[in-house]
Every structure is written in structure tokens, then in C-alpha cells.
N, C-alpha and C positions, 0 to 999 in steps of 0.2 A: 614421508608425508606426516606424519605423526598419528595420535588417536584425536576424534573429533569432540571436543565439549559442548554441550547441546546446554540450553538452559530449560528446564523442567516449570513449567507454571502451573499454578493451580486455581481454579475456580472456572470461569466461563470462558474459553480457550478458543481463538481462531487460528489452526492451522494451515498449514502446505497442500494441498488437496490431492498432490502426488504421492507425498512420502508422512502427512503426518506430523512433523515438524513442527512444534510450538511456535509461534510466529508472535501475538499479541492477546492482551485480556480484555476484554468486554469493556471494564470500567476506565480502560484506557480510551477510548474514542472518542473522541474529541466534535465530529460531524459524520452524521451519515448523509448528507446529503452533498457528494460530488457523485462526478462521473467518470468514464474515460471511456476507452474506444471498447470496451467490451460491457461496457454498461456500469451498472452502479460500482462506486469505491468509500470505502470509510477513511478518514481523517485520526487516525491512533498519536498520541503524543510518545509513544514509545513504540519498538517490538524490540524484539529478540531474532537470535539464531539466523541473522540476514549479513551479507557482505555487499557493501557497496560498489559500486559499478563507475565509471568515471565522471567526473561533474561535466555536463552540460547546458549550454541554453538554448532553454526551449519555449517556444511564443503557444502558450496556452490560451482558453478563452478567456480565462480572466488577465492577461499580459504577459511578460516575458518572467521567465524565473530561472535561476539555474535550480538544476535540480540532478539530481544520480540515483540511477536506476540501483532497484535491491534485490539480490537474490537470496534464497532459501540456501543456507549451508550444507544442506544435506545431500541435497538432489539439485544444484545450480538452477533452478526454474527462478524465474524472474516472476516475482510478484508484486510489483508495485513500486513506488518510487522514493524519496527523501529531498523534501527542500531543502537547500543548501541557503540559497537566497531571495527576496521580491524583489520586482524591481520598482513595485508600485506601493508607496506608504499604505495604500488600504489591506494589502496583503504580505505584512510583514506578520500577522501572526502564525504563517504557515511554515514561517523558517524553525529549522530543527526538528519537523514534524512528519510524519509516514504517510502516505496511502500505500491503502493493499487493496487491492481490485479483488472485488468479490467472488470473480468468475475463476478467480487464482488462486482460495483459500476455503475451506470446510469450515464453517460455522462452530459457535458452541455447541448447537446440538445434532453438532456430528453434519448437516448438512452440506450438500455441495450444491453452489449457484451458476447455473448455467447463462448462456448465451442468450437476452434475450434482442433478438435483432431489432424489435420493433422501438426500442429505447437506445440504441444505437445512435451515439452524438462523431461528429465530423474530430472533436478535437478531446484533450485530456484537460482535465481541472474545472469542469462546470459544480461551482456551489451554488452557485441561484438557482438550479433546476429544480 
């Protein structure tokens, strides 16, 4: 299999909330205000140390997008997703861009965000919320 190369970031760090796992920087994030089925997700214009999953499309509340699922390289957990494509001219600036589901990653200050049911939405990709 080889040895795994891990990229190392430094300053305000959201992690893998299993393994630790550098994921993205603070000053990367682009929107905190989406959703998905486990509650709040941030909008990162980059991460790290993720493998992508295969493209599909998926009818979100804001319309249809392809997108692929990311996983953490270290501990295969799935934390969130990659637009690949909009399919709606208003949501073309989402292409090429990350969510990571909050309840999927430890905070910069070390925090982990849990479940909260009561903000529990039906679909994935709510930005107007």
C-alpha cells in the first residue's frame, strides 16, 4: 500500500473528529450558512487529506448538482462532499468547492459538534437557512 502523506496545516484547523486528520483552515470558508442531514455544514473553498468518492447527481434543495462524496484519508470516514457541477446558473459558484458537515469534524478549538435533531432539514445544500 505505501506510507500515507498527510498534509500538516497550521493556524485555525478543522479536523476529522475520529482520527484528527487536518481537513481545512478557517480562513478557507467560504459560507457557514448550509445544511445537510445532520445539521449545520461549512462551504471551504479548499481541504486537504480527502479522497473523492464517485461523481453523482444529486437533486438538493437548492436543484440538481453533481457532486462526490469526500473522505478523510486516514480513517476512510466520509465527511462531506465536492461540487463537481450546478446545474442552475445561480449556483455555479459552488463548483470546485467543499462542504464538510460539522457533526463530521472538530473545530479549531478542538471542539466536536454533535447532532442537533431539532435543526434536522429533509435534504442536503440549504444556503438560505
Amino acid at each position: 500500500m505505501g506510507r500515507l502523506y498527510l498534509i500538516n496545516l497550521e493556524g485555525r484547523i478543522y479536523s476529522c473528529k475520529h482520527c484528527q486528520t487536518h481537513l481545512a483552515l478557517y480562513e478557507d470558508i467560504v459560507s457557514k450558512s448550509f445544511h445537510c442531514r445532520h445539521g449545520k455544514a461549512y462551504l471551504f473553498s479548499k481541504v486537504v487529506n480527502v479522497t473523492l468518492g464517485e461523481k453523482e447527481e444529486r437533486l438538493m434543495l437548492t436543484g440538481y448538482h453533481t457532486v462526490a462524496d469526500i473522505f478523510c484519508v486516514s480513517c476512510g470516514s466520509i465527511v462531506g462532499w465536492k461540487y463537481e457541477a450546478a446545474h442552475d446558473k445561480g449556483q455555479k459558484y459552488k463548483e470546485g468547492k467543499f462542504i464538510l458537515e460539522r457533526f463530521k469534524v472538530s473545530g479549531p478549538d478542538g471542539s466536536h459538534y454533535w447532532i442537533n435533531h431539532e435543526s434536522q432539514v429533509g435534504g442536503s445544500d440549504a444556503d438560505d437557512a
